[in-house]
C-alpha positions as CSV (number, residue, x, y, z in Angstrom):
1,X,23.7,48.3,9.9
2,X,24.2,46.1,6.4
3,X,24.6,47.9,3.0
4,X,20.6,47.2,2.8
5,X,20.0,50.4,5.3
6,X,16.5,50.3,6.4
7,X,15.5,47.3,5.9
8,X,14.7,45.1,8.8
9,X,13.6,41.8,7.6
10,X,16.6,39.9,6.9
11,X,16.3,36.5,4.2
12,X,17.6,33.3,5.2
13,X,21.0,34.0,3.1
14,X,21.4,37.2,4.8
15,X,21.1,35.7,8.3
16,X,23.6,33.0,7.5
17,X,25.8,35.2,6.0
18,X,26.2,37.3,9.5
19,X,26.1,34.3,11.4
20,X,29.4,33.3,9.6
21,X,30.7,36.8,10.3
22,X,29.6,36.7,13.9
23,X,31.2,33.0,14.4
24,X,34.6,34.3,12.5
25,X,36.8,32.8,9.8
26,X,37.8,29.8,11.6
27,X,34.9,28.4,12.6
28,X,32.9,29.8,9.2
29,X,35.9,27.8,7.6
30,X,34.6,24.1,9.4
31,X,31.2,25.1,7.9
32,X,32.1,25.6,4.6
33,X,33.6,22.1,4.4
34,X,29.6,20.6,5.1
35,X,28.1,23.2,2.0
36,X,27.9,22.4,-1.4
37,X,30.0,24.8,-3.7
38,X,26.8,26.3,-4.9
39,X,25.8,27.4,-1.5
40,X,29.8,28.4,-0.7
41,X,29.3,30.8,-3.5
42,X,26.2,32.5,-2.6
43,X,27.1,33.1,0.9
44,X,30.8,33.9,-0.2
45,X,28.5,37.0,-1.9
46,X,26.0,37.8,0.9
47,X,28.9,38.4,3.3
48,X,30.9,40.5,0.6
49,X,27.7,42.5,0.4
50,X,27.8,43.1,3.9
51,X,29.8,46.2,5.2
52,X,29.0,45.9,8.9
53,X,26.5,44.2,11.5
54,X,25.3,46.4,14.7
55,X,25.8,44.3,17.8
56,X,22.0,44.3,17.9
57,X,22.0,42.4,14.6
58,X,24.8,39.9,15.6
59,X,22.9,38.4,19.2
60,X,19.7,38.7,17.3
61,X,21.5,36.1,14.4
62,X,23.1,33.9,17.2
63,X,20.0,33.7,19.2
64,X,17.7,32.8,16.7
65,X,20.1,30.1,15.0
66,X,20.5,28.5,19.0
67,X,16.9,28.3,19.2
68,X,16.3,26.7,15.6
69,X,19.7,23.9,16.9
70,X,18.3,23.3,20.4
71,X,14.6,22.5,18.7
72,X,16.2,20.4,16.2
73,X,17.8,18.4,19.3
74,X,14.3,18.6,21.2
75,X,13.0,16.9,17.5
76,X,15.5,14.2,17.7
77,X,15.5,13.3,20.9
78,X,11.4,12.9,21.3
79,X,9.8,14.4,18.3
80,X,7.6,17.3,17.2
81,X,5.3,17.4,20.1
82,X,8.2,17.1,22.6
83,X,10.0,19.8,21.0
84,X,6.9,22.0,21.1
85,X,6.1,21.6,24.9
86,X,9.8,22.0,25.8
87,X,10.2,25.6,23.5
88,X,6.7,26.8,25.0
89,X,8.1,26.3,28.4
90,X,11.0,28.4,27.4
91,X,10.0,31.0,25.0
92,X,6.3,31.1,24.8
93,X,3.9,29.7,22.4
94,X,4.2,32.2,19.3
95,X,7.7,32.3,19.9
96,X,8.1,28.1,20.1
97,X,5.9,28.0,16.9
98,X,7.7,31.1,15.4
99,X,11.2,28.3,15.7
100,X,9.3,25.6,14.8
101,X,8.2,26.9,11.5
102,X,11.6,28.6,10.6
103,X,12.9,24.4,10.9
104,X,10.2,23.2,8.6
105,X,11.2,25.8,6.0
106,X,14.8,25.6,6.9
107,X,15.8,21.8,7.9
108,X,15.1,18.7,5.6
109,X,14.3,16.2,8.8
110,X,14.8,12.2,7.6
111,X,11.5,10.5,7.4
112,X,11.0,8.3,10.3
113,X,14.0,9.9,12.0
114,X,11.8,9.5,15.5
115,X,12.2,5.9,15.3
116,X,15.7,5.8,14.4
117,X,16.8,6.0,18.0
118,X,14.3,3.2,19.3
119,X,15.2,0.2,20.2
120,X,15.0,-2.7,17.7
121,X,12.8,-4.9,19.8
122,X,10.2,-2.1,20.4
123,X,10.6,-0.9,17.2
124,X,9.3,-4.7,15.7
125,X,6.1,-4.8,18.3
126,X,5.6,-1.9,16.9
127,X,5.5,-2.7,13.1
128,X,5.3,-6.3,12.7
129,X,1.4,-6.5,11.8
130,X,1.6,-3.6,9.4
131,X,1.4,-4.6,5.6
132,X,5.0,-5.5,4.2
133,X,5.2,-2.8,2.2
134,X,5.1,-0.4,5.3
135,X,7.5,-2.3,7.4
136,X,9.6,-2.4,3.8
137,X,9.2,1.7,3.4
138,X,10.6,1.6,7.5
139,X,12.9,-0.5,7.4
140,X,14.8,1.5,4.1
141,X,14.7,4.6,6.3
142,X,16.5,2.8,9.4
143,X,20.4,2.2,10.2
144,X,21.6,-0.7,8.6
145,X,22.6,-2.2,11.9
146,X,19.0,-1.4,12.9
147,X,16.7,-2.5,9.9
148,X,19.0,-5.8,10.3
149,X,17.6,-6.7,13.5
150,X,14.0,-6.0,12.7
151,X,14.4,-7.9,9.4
152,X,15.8,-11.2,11.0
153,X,13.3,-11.1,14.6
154,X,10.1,-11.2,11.2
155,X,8.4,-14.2,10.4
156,X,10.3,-16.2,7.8
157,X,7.3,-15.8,5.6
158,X,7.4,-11.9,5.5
159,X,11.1,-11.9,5.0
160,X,11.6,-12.4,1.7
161,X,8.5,-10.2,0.6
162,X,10.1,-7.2,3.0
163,X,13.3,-7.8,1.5
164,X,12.2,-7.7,-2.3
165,X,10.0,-4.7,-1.7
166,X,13.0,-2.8,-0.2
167,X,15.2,-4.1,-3.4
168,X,12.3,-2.7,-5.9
169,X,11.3,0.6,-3.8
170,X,12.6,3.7,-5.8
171,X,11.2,6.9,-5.1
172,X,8.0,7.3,-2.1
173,X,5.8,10.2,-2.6
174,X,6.1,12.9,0.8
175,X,1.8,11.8,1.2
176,X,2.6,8.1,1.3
177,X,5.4,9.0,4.0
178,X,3.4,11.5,5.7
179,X,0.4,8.6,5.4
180,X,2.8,6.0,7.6
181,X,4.2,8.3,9.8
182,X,0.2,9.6,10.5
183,X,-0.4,5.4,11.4
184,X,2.8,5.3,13.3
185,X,0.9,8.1,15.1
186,X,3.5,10.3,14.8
187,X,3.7,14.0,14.2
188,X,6.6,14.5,11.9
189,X,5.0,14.8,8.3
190,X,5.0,18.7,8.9
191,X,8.9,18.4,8.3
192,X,9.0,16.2,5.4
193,X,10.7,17.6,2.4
194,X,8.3,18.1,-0.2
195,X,10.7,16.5,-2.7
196,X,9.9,13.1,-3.7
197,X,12.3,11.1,-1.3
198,X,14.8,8.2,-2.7
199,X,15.0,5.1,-0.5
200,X,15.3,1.8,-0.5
201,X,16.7,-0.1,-4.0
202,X,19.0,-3.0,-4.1
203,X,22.1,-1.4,-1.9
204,X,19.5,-0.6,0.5
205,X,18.8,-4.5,1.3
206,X,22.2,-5.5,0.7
207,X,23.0,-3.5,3.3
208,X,20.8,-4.9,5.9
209,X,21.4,-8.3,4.7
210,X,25.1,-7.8,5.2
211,X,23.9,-7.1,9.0
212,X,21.8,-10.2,9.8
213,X,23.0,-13.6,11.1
214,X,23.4,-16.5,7.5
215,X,20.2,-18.3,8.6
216,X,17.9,-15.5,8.2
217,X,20.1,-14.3,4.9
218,X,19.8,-17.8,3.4
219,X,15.9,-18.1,4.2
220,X,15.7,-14.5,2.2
221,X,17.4,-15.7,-0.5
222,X,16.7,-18.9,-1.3
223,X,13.4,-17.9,-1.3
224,X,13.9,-15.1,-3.5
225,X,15.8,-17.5,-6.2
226,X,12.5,-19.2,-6.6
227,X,10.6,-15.7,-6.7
228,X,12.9,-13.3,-8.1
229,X,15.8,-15.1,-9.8
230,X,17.6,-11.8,-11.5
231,X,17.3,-9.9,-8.0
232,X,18.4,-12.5,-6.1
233,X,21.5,-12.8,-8.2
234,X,21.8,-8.8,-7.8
235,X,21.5,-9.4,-4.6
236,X,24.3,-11.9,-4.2
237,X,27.0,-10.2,-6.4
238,X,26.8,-7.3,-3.6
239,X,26.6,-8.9,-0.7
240,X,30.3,-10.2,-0.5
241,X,32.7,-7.6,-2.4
242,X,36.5,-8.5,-3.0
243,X,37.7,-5.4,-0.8
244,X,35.7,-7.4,2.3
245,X,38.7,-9.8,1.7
246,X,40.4,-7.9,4.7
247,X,37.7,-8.8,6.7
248,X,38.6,-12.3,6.7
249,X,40.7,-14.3,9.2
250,X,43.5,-15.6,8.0
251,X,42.4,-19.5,8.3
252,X,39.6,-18.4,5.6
253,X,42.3,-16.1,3.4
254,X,44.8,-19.4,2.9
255,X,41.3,-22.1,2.5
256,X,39.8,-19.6,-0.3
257,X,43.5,-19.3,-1.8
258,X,43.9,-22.7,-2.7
259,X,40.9,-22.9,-4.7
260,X,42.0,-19.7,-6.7
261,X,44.5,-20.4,-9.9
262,X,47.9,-17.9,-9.5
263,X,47.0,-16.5,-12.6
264,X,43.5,-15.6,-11.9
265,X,44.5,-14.0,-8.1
266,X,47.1,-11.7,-10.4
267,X,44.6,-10.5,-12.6
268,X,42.5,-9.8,-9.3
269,X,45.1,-7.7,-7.7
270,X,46.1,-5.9,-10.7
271,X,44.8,-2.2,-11.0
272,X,42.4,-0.9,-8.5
273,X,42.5,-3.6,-5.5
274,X,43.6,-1.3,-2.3
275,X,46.9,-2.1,-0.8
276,X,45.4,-3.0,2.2
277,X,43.7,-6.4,0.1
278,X,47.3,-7.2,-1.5
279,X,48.8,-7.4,1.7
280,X,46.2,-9.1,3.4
281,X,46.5,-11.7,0.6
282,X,50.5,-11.5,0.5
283,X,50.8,-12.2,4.3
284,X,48.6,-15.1,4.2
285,X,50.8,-16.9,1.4
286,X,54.7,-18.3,1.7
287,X,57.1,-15.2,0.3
288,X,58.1,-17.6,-2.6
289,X,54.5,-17.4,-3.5
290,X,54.0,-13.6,-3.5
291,X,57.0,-12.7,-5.1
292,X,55.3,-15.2,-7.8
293,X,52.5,-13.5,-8.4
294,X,53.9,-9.9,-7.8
295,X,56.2,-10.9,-10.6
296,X,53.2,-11.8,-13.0
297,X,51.9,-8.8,-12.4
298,X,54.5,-6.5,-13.2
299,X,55.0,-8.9,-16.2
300,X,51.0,-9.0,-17.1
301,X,50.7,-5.2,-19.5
302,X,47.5,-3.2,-19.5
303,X,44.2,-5.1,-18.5
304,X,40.8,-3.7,-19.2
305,X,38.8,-2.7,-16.2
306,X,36.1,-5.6,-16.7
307,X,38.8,-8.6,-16.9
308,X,40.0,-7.3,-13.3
309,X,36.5,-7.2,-12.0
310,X,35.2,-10.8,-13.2
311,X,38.6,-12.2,-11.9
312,X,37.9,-10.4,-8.2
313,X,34.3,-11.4,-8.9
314,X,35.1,-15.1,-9.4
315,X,37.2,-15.0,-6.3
316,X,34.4,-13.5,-4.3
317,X,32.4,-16.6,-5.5
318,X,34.2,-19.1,-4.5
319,X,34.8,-17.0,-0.7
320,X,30.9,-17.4,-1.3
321,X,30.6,-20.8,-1.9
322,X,33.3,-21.9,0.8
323,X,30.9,-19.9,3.4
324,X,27.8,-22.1,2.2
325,X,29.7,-25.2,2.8
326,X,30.8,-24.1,5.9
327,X,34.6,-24.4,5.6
328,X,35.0,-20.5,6.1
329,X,33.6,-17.8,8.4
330,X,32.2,-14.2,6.8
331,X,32.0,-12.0,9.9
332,X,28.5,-10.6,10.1
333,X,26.2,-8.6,12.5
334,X,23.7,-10.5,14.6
335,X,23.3,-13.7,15.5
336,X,25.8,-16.1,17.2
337,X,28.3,-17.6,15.2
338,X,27.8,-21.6,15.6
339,X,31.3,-23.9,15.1
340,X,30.4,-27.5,14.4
């Protein structure tokens, strides 16, 4: 019995508040660390409010909250309709659409989360004839390791149009979503929050474009220099950042180094560059050397944030340009590196 006496219909908060108290501190503790402090607070309230739950309450609470996690596993695994004929075989229809309802309410389901687990391949027979700007709006919503594989198996002249629409998508109304996923001919627009949905934009594309092999990158970009100059150049300054350094094997670290001025590399290391980059960098250089440039430095005085940046961002160029030439190696997804 809760401090509410007669009353029977329990809110949301109050339910989550006695599922906490039912899983004890431990395990209410592991939760916490996933809520947002807002939410910490309110239920830090409900449960105060709380003087006891009735064992009736408490496997009422636990039962309902394991229906509502096996339907959202039924949902992930094979979608709306799968998760409806698997809970009516269990519990009955009223009851399956009883949970069903409570996760519309309840859970904020990614758009296109049904297609998230498909295979690449399938996934491109699948989308490949729709207009751009759908396979764009998919391919935002996808793994980047995913959308990568999609991107690179188009034809080179839908590329670069995907990729810029993905760059310059900001916000996609839940009908336009609930629209594609209706052509996908899937059921899943019931679960979409109603809250426009952000997706897409420049670190989107990057992201993907990070993933695919350098042909199909430099047939996107090169075609978006002519389209898009100020994107593509966007584009470019994320694709490659100085912390990737540490990525690099340690034939590319000493090639790129003797390109880069000793003065310029300590201004680059100064400040916020992890330790992890300085000793990638050190260990690839004589010891002479890096006590030269640990010396200068200690030696240099306070540097304003933007001179470190355009000095890591210059470096980042030249790893760039070295790639293009093919003298170095950037370790990428897809494709098969070729050594000539």
């Amino acid at each position: 019995m809760t401090h509410r006496g007669t009353k029977t219909d329990l809110t949301g908060r109050e339910k989550a508040a006695m599922l906490l108290i039912a899983l004890g501190p431990e395990r209410s503790a592991d939760i916490f660390k996933y809520l947002k402090e807002e939410e910490i607070e309110q239920l830090t309230l409900e449960i105060a409010n709380i003087r006891t739950v009735s064992p009736e309450q408490k496997e009422k609470v636990l039962e309902e909250f394991y229906q509502i996690c096996l339907a959202q596993e039924y949902i992930a695994e094979g979608g709306i309709n799968y998760a409806k004929e698997i809970l009516e075989k269990a519990l009955g229809t009223q009851k399956a659409l009883d949970v069903l309802n409570k996760l519309t309410v309840s859970l904020q389901v990614r758009p296109f989360d049904f297609v998230r687990k498909a295979d690449p391949s399938q996934l491109l027979n699948f989308i490949q004839n729709e207009h751009p700007q759908t396979i764009a709006l998919i391919l935002a919503y996808l793994r980047p390791q995913q959308a990568s594989v999609v991107l690179a198996a188009l034809p080179q002249e839908k590329q670069a149009d995907v990729t810029r629409r993905i760059a310059t998508m900001d916000r996609t109304s839940p009908e336009v979503i609930k629209e594609v996923e209706r052509v996908l001919e899937k059921k899943l627009s019931a679960l979409v929050t109603e809250d426009f949905t952000a997706a897409g934009g420049v670190q989107s594309i990057v992201d993907i474009l990070n993933n695919v092999d350098r042909g199909t990158e430099k047939n996107i970009m090169e075609t978006l220099e002519i389209e898009d100059t100020n994107l593509a150049e966007e584009i470019k300054k994320r694709m490659f950042v100085f912390e990737d350094i540490i990525t690099l094997d340690p034939r590319a670290i000493q090639r790129f180094l003797r390109e880069v001025e000793n003065s310029q590399l300590a201004i680059a290391l100064k400040g916020p560059a992890s330790e992890e980059v300085k000793n990638k960098i050190y260990s690839n250089m004589s010891k002479r050397m890096a006590e030269m440039i640990k010396e200068e430095i200690e030696f240099m005085g306070p540097m304003r944030l933007k001179d470190i940046e355009e000095a890591q961002q210059k470096i980042v160029n030249i790893i760039r340009k070295l790639e293009d030439a093919g003298e170095i190696v950037i370790s990428r997804g897809g494709g098969d590196e070729v050594f000539v």
